[in-house]
N, C-alpha and C positions, 0 to 999 in steps of 0.2 A: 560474402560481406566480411572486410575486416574486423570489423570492431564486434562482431559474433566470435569469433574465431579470438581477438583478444579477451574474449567474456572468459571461454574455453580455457585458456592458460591461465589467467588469474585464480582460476579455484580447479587447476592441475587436470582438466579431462581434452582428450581431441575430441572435439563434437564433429569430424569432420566435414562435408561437405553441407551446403546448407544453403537451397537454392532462394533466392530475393527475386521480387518480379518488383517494378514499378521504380521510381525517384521522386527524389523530391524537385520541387516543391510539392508539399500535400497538406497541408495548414496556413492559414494566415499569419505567420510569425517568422521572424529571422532565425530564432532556433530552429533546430534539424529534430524536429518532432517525430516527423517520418522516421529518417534514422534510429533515433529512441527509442518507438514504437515495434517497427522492425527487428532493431536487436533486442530488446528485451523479448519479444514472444518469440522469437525465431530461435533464439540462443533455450529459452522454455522450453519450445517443442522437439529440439534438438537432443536434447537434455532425456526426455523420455524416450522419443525413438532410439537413443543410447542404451538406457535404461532396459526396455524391451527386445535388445537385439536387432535394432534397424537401423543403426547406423549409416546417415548419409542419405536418410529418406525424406529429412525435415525440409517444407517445404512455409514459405511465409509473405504475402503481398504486401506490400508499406502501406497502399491505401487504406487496405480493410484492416490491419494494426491499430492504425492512427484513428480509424471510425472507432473502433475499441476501446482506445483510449478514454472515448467520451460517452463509452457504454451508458452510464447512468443520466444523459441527456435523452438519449433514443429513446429509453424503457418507458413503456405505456401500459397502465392498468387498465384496460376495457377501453385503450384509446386517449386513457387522461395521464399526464406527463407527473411525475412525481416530485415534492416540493425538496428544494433542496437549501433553499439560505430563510435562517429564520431574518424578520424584517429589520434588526439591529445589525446584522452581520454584513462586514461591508468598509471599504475603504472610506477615512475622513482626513479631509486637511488637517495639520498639527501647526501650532506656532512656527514651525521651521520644517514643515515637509507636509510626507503621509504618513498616516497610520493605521493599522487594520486591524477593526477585534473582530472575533468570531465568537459568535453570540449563537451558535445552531441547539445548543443544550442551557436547560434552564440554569442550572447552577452557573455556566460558564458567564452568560446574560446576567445573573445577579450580581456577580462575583464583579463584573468592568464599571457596571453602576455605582455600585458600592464604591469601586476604586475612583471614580470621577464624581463622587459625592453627589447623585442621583438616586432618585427615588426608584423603588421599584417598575413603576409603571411609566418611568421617562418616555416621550416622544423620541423617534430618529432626531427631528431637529435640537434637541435638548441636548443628546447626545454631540450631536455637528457643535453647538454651541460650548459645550465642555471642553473638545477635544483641541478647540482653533485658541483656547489660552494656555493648553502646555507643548512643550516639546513630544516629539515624537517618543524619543527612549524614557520620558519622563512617566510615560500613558502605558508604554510597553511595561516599564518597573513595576507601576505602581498597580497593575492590573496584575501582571502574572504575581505579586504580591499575596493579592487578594487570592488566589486560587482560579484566575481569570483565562483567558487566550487573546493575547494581543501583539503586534508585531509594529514596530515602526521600519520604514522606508532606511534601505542602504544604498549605498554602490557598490557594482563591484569590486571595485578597487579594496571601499571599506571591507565589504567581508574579508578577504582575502587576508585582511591582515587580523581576522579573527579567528582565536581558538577553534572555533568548529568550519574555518572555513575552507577547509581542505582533509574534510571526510574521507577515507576511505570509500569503496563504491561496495565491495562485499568483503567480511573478511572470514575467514571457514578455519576452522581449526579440528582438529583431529583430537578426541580425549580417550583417557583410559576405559576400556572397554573388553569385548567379549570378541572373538575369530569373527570373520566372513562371517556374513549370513543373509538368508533372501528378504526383500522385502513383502511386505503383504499391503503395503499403500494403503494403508490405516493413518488418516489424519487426525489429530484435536486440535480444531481452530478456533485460540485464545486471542481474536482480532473484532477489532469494529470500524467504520466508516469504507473506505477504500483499502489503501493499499494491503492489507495483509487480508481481509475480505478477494478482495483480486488473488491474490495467491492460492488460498484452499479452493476458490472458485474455480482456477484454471484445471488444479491438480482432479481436482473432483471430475472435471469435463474430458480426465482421460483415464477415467476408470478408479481413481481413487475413493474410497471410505472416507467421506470427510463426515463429522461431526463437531458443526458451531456450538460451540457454550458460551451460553451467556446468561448472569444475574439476572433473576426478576427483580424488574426495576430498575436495573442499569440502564442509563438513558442512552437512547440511539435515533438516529435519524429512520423514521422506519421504512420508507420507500426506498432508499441506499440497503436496509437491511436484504428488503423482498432482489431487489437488483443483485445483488453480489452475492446472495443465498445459492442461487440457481445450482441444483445438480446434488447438495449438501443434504444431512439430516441435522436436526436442531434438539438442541437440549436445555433443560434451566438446569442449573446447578447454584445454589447458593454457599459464597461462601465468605467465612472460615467454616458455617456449620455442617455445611453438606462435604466440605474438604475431603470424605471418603470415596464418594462417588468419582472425583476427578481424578482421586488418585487410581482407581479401577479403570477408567477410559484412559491414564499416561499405562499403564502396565499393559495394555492391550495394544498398542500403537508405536508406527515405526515414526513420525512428525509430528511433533507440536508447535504450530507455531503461533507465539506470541507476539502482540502489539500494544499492549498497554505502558506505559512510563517505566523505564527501567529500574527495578527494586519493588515495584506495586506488587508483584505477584510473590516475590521472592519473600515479604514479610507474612506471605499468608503460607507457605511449605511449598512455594514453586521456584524455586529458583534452578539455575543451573546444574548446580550438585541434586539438588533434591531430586530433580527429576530425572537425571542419568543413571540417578541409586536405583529409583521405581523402576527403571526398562535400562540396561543396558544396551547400548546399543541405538540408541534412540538418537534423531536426529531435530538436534532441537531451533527453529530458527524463529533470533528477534529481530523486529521493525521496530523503531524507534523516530522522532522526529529529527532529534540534530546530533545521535550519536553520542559519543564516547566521553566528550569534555565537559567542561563546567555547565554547559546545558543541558547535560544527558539525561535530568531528570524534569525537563520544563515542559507543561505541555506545547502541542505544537500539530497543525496542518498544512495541509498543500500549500494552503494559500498563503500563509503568513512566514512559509519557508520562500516561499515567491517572493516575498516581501523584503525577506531580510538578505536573503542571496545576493541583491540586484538584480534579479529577471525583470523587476517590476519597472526598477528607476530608468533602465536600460529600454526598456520596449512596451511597457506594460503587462500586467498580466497576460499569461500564457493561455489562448483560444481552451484549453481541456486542463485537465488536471494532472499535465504530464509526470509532474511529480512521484503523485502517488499510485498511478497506474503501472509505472514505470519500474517501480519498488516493490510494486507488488507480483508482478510477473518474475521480474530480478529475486524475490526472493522465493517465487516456485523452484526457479531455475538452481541458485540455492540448494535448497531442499531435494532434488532429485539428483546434484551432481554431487553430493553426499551418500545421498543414498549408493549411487554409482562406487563411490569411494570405498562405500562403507561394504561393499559386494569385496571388492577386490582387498582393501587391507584391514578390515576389521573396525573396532573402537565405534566409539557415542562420537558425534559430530554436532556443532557450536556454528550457525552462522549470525551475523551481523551487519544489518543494514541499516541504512537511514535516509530519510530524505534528504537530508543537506547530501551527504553521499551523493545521493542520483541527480543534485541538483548542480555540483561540482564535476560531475561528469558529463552531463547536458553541456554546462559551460564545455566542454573540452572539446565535446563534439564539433564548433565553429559556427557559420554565419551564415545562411544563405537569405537569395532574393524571395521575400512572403509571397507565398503562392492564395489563394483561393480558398474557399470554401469547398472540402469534397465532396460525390456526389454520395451518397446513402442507401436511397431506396433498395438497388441489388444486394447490399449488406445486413437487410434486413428482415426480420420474418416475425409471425404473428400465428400463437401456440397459446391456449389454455386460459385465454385472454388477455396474453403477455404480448408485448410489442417487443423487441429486442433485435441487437445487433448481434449476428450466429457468430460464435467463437472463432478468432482468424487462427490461422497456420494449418497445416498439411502434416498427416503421417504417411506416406507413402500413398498420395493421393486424397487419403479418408480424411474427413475434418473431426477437430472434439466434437463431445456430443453436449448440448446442450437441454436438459431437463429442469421441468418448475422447480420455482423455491418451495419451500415446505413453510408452513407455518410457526412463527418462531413459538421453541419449546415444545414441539408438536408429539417429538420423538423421546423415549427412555435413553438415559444416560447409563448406555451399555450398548456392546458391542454384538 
């Protein structure tokens, strides 16, 4: 597949041959999800068979990608489906369009009320009522204002001609560092909801050391938690006060990869330099929602990156979350053709993703005719009282391996 093989050049490795079974159509939408879905985990698993010395063994189906995609649809707890929108979160008419808050975390859900001068305890309809007497960007302002998440409806035309509307899709930079050296596939994964969750997820499912950290009391969605845990050990780390502990998990590890709002970690001693100080060599990669420009610090999800792109105004919402599925695989892939790099010419490595990124490059992808609903049942298996869709792509036949999530904080924060 091309646009594998273009993944490859863009961040300098030949991943060479890289077998695709299946086409699209494979989703109900005119984007090329299939495609997406394919190159992102195909170009992933390419990436480590690289990595390991199996070059040109990487094997990957579009269906069972694209079912992947919607991993956290599949996932069953003893058969029961996991909640995923709190009941505020959700598309509403605006004076002159759509608008969409995302209301899944309490503070996020207080913070849009407040901006729409609503009570705590507003109904959804109170909410509808609020939203259909202002503008769409007026709801977006005045919410991400407040400390909120909200997005109003563009086109794409409109994006296009926005500062972040022509993202980079990854960008890898080489920093000053220490000669060659092996890796030991030691992760610290500074991620929550999806896409960077998906990334330590994948990395972990092929042998890697991951360890999730995360604040007690850092709000999450906790069934997305148990879903994207899978195969990981888990740690609480509080901080600025525990700040030493994660400095002992960055000094033991070859990846850390972060996804919180860019600068959020950096004012507590994580920033870029800081952590390349801790571990030379160290290959550090961020997710972010819209990137590099005057958004770079707003928060942001799948859905409201859907929203402002034009996916939405265009076709509507996208059947999965290809966004951030997409990003998150993209940024394993990231993460091990550094590490690749970082084998052959030495130095700490820097990559950079974002959703708008992978949503400007979905655009590029093209149009096709919406295909169907695909089928599942074969793509799926039931372990430990887990429901789940089995990890897609091929290393030289063998698939990742997928193992239970752990309990969050289950595990000491040491290696």
């Amino acid at each position: 597949m091309k646009v594998i093989h273009d993944l490859g050049r863009l961040v300098g490795v030949d991943l060479g041959h890289v077998a695709v079974t299946g086409r699209e159509p494979v989703m109900p939408s005119p984007f090329r999800i299939g495609t997406a879905a394919a190159a992102s985990i195909g170009a992933a698993t390419a990436a480590v068979a690289l990595l390991k010395g199996r070059r040109g063994q990487a094997e990957v189906d579009m269906r069972h990608a694209a079912v992947a995609f919607r991993s956290e649809r599949h996932f069953r707890i003893h058969g029961e489906p996991i909640p995923l929108w709190a009941p505020l979160s959700g598309d509403y008419a605006s004076e002159d369009g759509q608008v969409r808050i995302h209301a899944n975390f309490d503070h996020h859900r207080d913070a849009a009320l407040a901006a729409l001068g609503l009570p705590l305890d507003a109904t959804r309809e109170q909410v509808k009522q609020a939203c259909e007497r202002r503008t769409g960007k007026e709801i977006e302002e005045a919410v991400t204002a407040a400390g909120g998440c909200a997005a109003a409806m563009r086109s794409r035309t409109e994006w296009a001609q926005h500062p972040h509307g022509r993202e980079p899709l990854i960008m890898l930079d080489r920093l000053p560092g220490p000669p060659p050296q092996e890796p030991r596939l030691r992760v610290v994964d500074l991620t929550r909801v999806i896409a960077g969750p998906v990334a330590s997820r994948f990395l972990a499912s092929h042998g890697a050391d991951v360890m999730h950290v995360c604040g007690p009391g850092i709000p999450e969605v906790p069934g997305l938690v148990l879903e994207t845990s899978a195969g990981k050990r888990s740690c609480h780390v509080e901080l600025p006060a525990e700040a030493g502990r994660l400095r002992e998990l960055v000094r033991g590890a070859d990846v850390v990869i972060r996804g919180y709002r860019p600068g959020a970690l950096d004012r507590l001693g994580f920033g870029i330099d800081d952590l390349v100080a801790l571990r030379p060599g160290l290959v550090v990669v961020d997710v972010s929602a819209y990137g590099q420009g005057p958004w770079h610090g707003r928060r942001g999800f799948d859905s409201l990156v859907q929203m402002v792109t034009g996916i939405v105004a265009e076709s509507g919402a996208l059947p999965c979350q290809a966004l951030d599925h997409a990003t998150g695989y993209l940024a394993a892939f990231a993460a091990v053709t550094a590490l690749v790099r970082r084998q052959r010419e030495g130095g700490s490595w820097h990559a950079r993703l974002s959703l708008a990124g992978t949503a400007h490059w979905l655009d590029g992808l093209g149009r096709i005719r919406p295909g169907v609903e695909p089928e599942t049942a074969d793509l799926l298996d039931v372990r430990d009282g887990y429901t789940f869709v089995r990890p897609a792509g091929l290393i030289g036949g063998r698939p990742p391996v997928w193992a239970p999530p752990p309990r969050p904080g289950e595990h000491a924060a040491a290696w």
